[in-house]
N, C-alpha and C positions, 0 to 999 in steps of 0.2 A: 360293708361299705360305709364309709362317715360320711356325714352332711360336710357339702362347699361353703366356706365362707365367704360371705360377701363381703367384698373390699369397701372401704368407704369413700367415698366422695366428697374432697375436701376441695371448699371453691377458691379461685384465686385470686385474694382481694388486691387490686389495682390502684396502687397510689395514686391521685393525682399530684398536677406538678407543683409544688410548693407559692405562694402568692406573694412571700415575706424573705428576704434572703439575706446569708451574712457577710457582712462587708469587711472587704478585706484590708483594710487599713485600719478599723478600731476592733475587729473580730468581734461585733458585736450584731447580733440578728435583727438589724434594722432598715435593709432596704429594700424597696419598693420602685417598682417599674408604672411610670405611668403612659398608657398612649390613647388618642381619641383613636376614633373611627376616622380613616382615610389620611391621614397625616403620615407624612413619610419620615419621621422621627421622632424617638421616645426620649421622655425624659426619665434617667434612672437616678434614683436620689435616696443617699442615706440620714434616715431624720435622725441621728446620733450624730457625728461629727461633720455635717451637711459635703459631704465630698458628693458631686455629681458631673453627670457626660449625658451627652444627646449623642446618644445613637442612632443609627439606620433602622428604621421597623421596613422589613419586604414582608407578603403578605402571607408568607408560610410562616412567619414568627409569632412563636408565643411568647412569654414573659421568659422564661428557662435563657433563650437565646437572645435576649435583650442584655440582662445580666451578663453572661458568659462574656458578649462584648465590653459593656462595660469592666467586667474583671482583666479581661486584659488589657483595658486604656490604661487604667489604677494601679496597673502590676508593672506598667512597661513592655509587656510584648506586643503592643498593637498601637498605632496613630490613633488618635483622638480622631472623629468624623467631622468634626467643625475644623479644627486643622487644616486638614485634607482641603477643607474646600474656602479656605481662608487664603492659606499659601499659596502665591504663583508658584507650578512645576519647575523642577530644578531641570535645568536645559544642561549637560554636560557636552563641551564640544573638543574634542582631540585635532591637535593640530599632526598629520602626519607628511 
């Protein structure tokens, strides 16, 4: 009978979520999500070509999801959150 070898145990090192992200208008790794404590909106701001958006912070958001919004104001798949709350509602009314 041979000796069992023992498998090794290899631990599973866990990224954290990045602090510093790259923007997607000069693709360059320069922006930064800022929010205080208790404020219902962040400011995300790239200190390379200063493109920036106020976003929504709710209170399950980290920095990841502050970005992500902002990526899609900057890209075009999403309204701007100041917009939103800038513009009177478009009222559409059908005459039938």
């Amino acid at each position: 009978m041979g000796r069992r070898r023992r498998r090794k145990i290899r631990k599973r090192v866990i990224k954290p979520p990045p602090k510093v992200f790259t923007c997607p208008v000069c693709n360059e790794e320069a922006v930064a999500v800022y929010h205080e404590d208790g404020s219902e909106y962040a400011e995300v701001i790239c200190s390379n070509c200063k493109a920036h958006a106020r976003v929504r912070w709710l209170p399950s958001y980290m920095a990841v999801d502050a970005y992500a919004e902002f990526y899609d104001i900057v890209t075009g798949s999403k309204k701007s959150a100041e917009h939103s709350l800038t513009e009177p509602a478009e009222i559409s009314t059908t005459d039938e």
